[in-house]
N, C-alpha and C positions, 0 to 999 in steps of 0.2 A: 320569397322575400320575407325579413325577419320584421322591417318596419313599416310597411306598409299591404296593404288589402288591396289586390290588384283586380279589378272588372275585366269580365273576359275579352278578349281583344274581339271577338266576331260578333256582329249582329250591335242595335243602340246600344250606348256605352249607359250602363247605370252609375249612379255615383258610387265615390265608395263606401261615405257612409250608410249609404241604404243597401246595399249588395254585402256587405260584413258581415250581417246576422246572417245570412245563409250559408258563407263560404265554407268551403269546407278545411281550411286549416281551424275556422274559429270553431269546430266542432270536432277537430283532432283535439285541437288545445286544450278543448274542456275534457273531451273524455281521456287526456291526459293526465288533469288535477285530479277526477274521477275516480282512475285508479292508482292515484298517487296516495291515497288515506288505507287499503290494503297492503299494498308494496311495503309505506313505510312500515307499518304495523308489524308485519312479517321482519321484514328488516330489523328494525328496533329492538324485537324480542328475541330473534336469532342475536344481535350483538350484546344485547344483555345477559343471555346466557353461555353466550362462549366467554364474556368476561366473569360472570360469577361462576362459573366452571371452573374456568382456569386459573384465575388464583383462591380461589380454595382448594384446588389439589397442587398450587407450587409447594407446595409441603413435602409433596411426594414428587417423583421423579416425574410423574404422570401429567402435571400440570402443564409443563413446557412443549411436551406435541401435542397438547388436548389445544392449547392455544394457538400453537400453529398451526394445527386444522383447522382451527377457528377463521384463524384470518384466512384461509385459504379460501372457505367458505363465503367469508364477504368480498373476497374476489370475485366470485362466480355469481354472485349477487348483484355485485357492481356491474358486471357483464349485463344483466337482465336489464339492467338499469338505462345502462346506455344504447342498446336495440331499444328499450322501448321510447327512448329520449328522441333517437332516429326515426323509429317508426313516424311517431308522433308528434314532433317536435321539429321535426329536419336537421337536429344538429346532430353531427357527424362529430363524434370525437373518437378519437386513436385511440387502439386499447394500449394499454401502460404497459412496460417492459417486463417483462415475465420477470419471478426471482431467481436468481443464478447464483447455484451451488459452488461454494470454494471449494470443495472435495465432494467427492461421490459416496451415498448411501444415506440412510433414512436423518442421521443429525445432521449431515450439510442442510440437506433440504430445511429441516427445523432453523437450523440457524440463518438461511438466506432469508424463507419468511417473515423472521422474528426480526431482521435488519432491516428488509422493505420496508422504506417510508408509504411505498404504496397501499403495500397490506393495512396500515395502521389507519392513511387517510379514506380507505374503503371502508373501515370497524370506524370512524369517527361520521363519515356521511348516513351511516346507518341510524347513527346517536339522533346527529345535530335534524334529518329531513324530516323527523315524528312529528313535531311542533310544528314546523311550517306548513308541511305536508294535511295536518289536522286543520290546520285555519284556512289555505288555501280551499279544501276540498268546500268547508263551511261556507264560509264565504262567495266561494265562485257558484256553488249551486243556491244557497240562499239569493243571491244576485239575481239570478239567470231562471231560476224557477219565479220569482217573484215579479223579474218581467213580463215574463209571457205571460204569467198569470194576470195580471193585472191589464194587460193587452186584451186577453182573449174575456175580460169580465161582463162584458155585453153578451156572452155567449153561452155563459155557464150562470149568470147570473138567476137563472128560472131554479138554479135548484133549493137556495135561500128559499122561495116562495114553496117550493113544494115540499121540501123535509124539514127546514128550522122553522117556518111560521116566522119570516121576518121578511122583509122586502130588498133585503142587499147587505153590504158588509157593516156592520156597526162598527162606529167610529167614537161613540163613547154610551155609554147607559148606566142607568141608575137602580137596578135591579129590580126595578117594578113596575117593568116593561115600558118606560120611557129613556129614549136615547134617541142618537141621530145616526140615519146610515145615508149609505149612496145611493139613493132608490132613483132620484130624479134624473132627466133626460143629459142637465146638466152637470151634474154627478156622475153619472156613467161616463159620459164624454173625459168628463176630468181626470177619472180614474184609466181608462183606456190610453187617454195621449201623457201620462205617466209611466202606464207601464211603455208603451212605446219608446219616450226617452229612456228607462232601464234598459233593453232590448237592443235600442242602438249604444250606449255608452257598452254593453255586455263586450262585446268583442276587444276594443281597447282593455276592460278589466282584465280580462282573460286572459290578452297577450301580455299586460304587466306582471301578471303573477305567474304566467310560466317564466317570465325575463330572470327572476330569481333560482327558479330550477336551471335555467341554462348555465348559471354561474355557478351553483353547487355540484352538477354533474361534471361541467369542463374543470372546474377548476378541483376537484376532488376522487373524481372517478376516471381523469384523463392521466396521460404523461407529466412528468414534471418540469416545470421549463429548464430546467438544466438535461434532461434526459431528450426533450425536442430538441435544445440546441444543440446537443450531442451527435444526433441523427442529423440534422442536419449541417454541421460540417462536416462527416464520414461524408452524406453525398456531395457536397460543393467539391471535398477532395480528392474526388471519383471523377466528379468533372475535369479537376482542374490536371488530373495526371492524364485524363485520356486526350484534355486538349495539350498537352505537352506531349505525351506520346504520337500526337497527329501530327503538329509541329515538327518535332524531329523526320515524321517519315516525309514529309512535305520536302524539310532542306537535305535530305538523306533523296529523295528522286530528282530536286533542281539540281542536285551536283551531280546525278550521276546520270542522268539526258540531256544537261547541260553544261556545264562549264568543263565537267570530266572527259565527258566525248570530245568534246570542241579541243581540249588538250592533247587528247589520244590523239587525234587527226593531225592536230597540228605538228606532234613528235614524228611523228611517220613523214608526213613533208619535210618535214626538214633533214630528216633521214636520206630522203631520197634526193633531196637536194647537194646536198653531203656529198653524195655518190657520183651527181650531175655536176657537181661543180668543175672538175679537170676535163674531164670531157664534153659538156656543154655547159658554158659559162650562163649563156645569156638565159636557158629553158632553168638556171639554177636559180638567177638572178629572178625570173619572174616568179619561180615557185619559193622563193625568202621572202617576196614584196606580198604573196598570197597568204602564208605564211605572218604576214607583220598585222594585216589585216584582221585572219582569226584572233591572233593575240587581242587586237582590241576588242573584238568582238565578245572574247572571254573575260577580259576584264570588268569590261563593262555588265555582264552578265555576275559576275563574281561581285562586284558594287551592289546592281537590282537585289543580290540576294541578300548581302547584308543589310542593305536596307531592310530587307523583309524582317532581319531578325532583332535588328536595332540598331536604326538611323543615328548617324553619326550629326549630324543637328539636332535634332532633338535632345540627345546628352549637352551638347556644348550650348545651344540657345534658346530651349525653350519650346512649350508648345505653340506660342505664336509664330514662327519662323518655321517651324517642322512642319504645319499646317499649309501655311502659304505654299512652301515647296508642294508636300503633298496635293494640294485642289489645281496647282502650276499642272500636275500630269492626268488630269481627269479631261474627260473627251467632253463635259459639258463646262460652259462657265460657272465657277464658281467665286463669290462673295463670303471672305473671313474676317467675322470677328470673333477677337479673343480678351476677355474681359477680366483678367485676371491680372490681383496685385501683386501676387510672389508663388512660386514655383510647388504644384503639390509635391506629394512624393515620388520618388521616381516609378516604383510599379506601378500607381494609381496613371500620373503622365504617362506613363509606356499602353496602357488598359486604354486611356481615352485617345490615345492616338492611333492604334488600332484598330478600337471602334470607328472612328473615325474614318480611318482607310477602307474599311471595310464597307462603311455603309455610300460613300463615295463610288467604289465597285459597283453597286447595288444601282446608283443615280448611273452609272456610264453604261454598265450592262442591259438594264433591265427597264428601268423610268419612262424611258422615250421624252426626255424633257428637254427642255432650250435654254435654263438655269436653273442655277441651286442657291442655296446658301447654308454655311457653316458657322455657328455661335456657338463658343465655347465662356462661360461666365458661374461665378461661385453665387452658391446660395446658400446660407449659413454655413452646415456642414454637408453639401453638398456639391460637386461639380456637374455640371449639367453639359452635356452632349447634344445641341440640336442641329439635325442635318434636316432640311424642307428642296422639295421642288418642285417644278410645273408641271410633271409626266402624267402617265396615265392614272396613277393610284392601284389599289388594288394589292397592293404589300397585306403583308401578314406573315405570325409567329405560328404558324401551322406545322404538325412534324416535318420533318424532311425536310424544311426549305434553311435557307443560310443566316436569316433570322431567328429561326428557332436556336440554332447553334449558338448565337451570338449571346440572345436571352439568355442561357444557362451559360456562359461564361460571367454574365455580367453577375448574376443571382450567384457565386462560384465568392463573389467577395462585396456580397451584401448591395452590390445594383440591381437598376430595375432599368429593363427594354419598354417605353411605351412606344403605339405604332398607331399613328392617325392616317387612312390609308382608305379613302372610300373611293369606289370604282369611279372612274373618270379625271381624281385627282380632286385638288392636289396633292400630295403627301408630305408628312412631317413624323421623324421617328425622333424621339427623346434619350437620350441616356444617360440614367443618373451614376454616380458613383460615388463612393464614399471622398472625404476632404481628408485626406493625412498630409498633412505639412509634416 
C-alpha cells in the first residue's frame, strides 16, 4: 500500500503510528532517498556531458550520433532507474516504447532517437532529479538521524562527560565556559520524547518525499499517455474482434445444429410425403401436419436466434421494453427498473442489453436464488448496469469463468465489471458503461 503503514495482521495488532518506524517499506523508502543523491549525481553529469559533447561537435558530422548515443544512454539509465523505483519503491512503471527506425542502418536509428520524445524526457529527468534528489537525500537523513539521535541521547549521553568535559548537549554558551546544556533528568527526558516525535513523524516524511520521485519517475521515465492509450486500444480491439469472431462462430453452429438440420429434416419429409401422397393419402397427410410442426419449431428457433443477435424491441422501443421481455424468460423472478430520460446510443444500448442477458444467465443457471432485480439508471456520463440477487454468492472475475469474459468486453469500450459476490450471498454485479447519446 502507497498510503498507509499496514500492522502485521498476526499476533496484537500494534498501531500504526508506532509500528511505521520499524516497517520495512519506511526503510526501503529511505534507503531509496539514500541512493538517490549518487544515481542523480551520475545521471546529471552523464547528461551534461552528452550535451556539451554533442553540440560542440554539431559543427562536425560527429555531433548528431555522439548525441544519439547520448540519449540512448539515458535510456539505459532510465532503465536503472525504474528497477530501482520497483525495487524500492513498489511502483511498477512500463518501460517506454523502444525507438523505431523509418528505414534500416546506423542514420535511421540516429534519426528515430533524435525524434523520441522519450530519449529527450530521459536526458531532462537526469537534469531536473540533481536538485531534488540533493535536498531530498539532506533533508531525509538530517531528519531521520536526528531523531534517533536525540531518542537514543540518555544512552550516549556519558560520552559528553567522558571526552568534551561537559555534561550534555549545550544549548547556548558564552565562551568562558558558562552556558546551559541538557544535563538534568528533566532535560534528558525532554530531549528523548523530542527525538521520539522526530522518529514517529520520520516515516510520513519519508513517504512524502519519495510521493515526488514517484511522479518524476512515472511521469518522465514511463510511456507517454498517448503511447499507453495506444496500447491500449490495439488490446480492447483484440478483444473486441475475437469477441466478434466468437459471435459469428456461436450463430454459424445455432444455424447449422439448428434451424439448418431442423430444415434438412423437414425437406426430406416432405419429400417423401410427395411420393406418399397418390398412394397413401392419409400416412402423407400426417407426415405434411409433422412436417407443419417442425416449420414452427424452426421458426421459432430462427426468432430465439435473432434475437441473440439483435432484438427487434430493443431497436423499435427501448431499453425498458427489451428488459421487461428479456427478465419475462429468466427462470427466477425478476424486478425492472429503468431509469432513463432518453435513449443512449445504439451500441452502448445494444452492450447493456447484453450485459444484461448475460448476467440474467448467470442469476437462472448458477445463483440458486428465488429473486432478482434489474436497475438500469444514468449517472452523469455514465450508464449503470445493476443486476442483485438472493442465491448463494460466490461469483467472481476469475480466468475461465463467463465473468471474466464479460469484464473484458466491458473494458473493450471504456466499462468497468464490479462483482459483490461473498460466499453465502447475496450478490450484486455493477456495470458501468460509457453515456453516448
Amino acid at each position: 500500500m502507497d498510503t498507509a503503514y499496514a500492522a502485521h495482521p498476526r499476533g496484537p495488532r500494534v498501531p500504526v503510528w508506532l509500528s511505521a518506524p520499524f516497517s520495512g517499506r519506511t526503510w526501503r523508502e529511505f534507503l531509496y532517498l539514500f541512493l538517490s543523491l549518487p544515481m542523480s549525481v551520475l545521471m546529471f553529469v552523464y547528461a551534461i556531458t552528452v550535451i556539451s559533447l554533442g553540440a560542440g561537435l554539431l559543427v562536425t558530422f560527429l555531433g548528431i550520433p555522439v548525441l544519439a548515443g547520448g540519449l540512448a544512454g539515458s535510456r539505459a539509465l532510465g532503465g536503472l532507474e525504474r528497477a530501482r523505483a520497483r525495487a524500492l519503491l513498489g511502483l511498477d512503471v512500463a518501460d517506454p516504447e523502444p525507438a523505431r527506425a523509418s528505414k534500416p542502418g546506423l542514420m535511421g536509428w540516429v534519426g528515430a532517437v533524435l525524434k523520441s520524445g522519450v530519449s529527450w524526457r530521459h536526458l531532462v529527468y537526469s537534469v531536473l532529479h540533481m536538485p531534488w534528489a540533493v535536498f531530498s537525500f539532506v533533508f531525509s537523513v538530517t531528519f531521520w538521524s536526528v531523531g534517533w539521535g536525540l531518542l537514543a541521547y540518555p544512552l550516549w549521553r556519558w560520552t559528553f562527560l567522558a571526552y568534551l568535559d561537559q555534561p550534555g548537549i549545550q544549548m547556548w554558551g558564552d565562551g568562558r565556559g558558562n552556558g546551559i546544556y541538557l544535563d538534568t533528568p528533566a532535560d534528558i527526558g525532554f530531549t528523548s520524547g523530542l527525538g521520539l516525535l522526530l522518529v514517529l513523524a520520520g516515516p510520513w516524511v519519508i513517504h512524502g518525499l519519495t510521493q515526488v520521485d514517484r511522479v518524476m519517475v512515472h511521469g518522465l521515465l514511463g510511456p507517454s499517455s498517448l503511447a499507453t492509450r495506444v496500447s491500449q486500444l490495439e488490446s480492447d480491439r483484440g478483444v473486441v474482434v475475437d469477441t466478434a469472431a466468437a459471435d459469428l462462430r456461436r450463430i454459424e453452429r445455432d444455424l447449422h445444429d439448428g434451424a439448418q438440420a431442423r430444415l434438412a429434416a423437414l425437406a426430406m419429409d416432405l419429400g417423401l410425403a410427395k411420393e406418399k401422397l397418390a398412394e397413401d393419402p392419409e400416412a402423407a397427410a400426417r407426415m405434411v401436419d409433422e412436417a407443419h410442426g417442425e416449420v414452427k419449431i424452426a421458426l421459432q428457433e430462427l426468432r430465439d436466434l435473432a434475437r441473440g443477435i439483435h432484438p427487434a424491441i430493443l431497436t423499435d422501443r427501448g431499453l425498458g421494453p427489451a428488459l421487461s421481455a428479456l427478465s419475462a424468460r429468466c427462470t427466477v423472478p425478476v424486478t425492472v427498473t429503468v431509469d432513463l430520460d432518453h435513449r443512449p446510443a445504439a451500441a452502448i444500448e445494444g452492450i447493456a442489453y447484453f450485459t444484461a442477458s448475460e448476467l440474467l444467465q448467470n442469476v437462472s443457471r448458477h445463483a440458486r436464488a428465488t429473486s432478482a432485480t434489474l436497475d438500469v439508471w444514468r449517472t452523469a456520463d455514465r450508464l449503470m448496469v445493476l443486476v442483485a440477487d438472493n442465491g448463494g454468492g460466490g461469483a467472481h472475475t476469475g480466468s475461465g469463468t463467463g465473468l471474466a469474459g464479460l469484464a473484458e468486453r466491458l473494458d473493450a469500450v471504456d466499462g468497468l465489471l464490479i462483482v459483490d459476490s461473498p460466499v453465502g450471498g447475496p450478490t450484486s454485479i455493477t456495470a458501468e458503461l460509457p453515456w453516448r447519446g
